[in-house]
C-alpha positions as a Markdown table, in Angstrom:
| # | Residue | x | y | z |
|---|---|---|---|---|
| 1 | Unk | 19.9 | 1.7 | -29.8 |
| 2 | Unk | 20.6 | 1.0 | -33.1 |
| 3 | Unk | 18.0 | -1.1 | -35.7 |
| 4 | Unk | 18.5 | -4.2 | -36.6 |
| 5 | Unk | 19.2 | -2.8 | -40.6 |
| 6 | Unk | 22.3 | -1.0 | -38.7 |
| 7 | Unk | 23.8 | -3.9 | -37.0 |
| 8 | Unk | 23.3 | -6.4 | -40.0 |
| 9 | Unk | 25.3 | -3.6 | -41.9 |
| 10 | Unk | 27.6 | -2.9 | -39.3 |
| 11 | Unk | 28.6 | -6.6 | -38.8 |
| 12 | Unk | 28.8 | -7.3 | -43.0 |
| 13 | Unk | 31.3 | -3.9 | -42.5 |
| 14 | Unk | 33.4 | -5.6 | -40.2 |
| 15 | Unk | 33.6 | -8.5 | -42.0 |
| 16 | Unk | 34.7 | -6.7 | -45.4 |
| 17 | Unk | 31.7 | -7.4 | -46.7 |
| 18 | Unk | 30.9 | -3.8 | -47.7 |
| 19 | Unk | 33.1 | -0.9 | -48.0 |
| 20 | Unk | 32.4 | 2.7 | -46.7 |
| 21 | Unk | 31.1 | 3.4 | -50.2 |
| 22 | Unk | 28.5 | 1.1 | -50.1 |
| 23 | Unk | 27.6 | 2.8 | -46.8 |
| 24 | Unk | 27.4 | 6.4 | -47.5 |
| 25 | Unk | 25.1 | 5.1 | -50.8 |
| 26 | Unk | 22.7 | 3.8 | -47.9 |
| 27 | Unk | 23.1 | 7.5 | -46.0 |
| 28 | Unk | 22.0 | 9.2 | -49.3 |
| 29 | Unk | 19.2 | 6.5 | -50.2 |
| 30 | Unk | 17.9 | 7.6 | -46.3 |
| 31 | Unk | 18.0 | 4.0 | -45.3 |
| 32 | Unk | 20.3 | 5.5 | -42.5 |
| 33 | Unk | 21.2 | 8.2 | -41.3 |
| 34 | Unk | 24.8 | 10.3 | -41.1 |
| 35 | Unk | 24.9 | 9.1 | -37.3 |
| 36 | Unk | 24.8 | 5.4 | -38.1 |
| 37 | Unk | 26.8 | 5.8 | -40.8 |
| 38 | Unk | 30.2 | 6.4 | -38.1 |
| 39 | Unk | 28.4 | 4.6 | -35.8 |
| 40 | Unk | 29.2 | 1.3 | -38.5 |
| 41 | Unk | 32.6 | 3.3 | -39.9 |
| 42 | Unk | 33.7 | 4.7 | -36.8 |
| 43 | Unk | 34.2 | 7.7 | -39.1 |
| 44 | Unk | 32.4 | 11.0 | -39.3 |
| 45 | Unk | 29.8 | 11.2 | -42.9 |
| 46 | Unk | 30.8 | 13.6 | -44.9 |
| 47 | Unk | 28.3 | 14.5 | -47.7 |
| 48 | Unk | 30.8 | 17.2 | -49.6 |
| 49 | Unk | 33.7 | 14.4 | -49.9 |
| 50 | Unk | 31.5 | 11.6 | -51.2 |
| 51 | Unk | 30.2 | 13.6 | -54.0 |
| 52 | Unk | 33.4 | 15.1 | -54.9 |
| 53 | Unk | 35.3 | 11.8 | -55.9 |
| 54 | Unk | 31.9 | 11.6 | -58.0 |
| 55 | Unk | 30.1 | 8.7 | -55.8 |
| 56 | Unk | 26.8 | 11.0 | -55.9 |
């Protein structure tokens, strides 16, 4: 069951509120983890890719 930090982030997603970016920063900040990252995306966290368009 996801928190209540994922589904306030997962419904702002949906609305365009925040972009994937703003996401993965929450996965490396450990406010979330990889998992609830595609559970708000629908899309698999991929560490390597974030930090090599220089988001890191």
């Amino acid at each position: 069951m996801a928190s209540i930090l994922v589904n306030s982030l997962k419904r702002l997603y949906e609305s365009g509120r925040l972009t994937k970016e703003q996401i993965a920063e929450r996965v490396k900040k450990g406010s979330i983890s990889p998992e609830d990252y595609a559970y708000i995306t629908g899309e698999e966290y991929q560490a390597d890719l974030q930090e090599e368009r220089g988001d890191a």
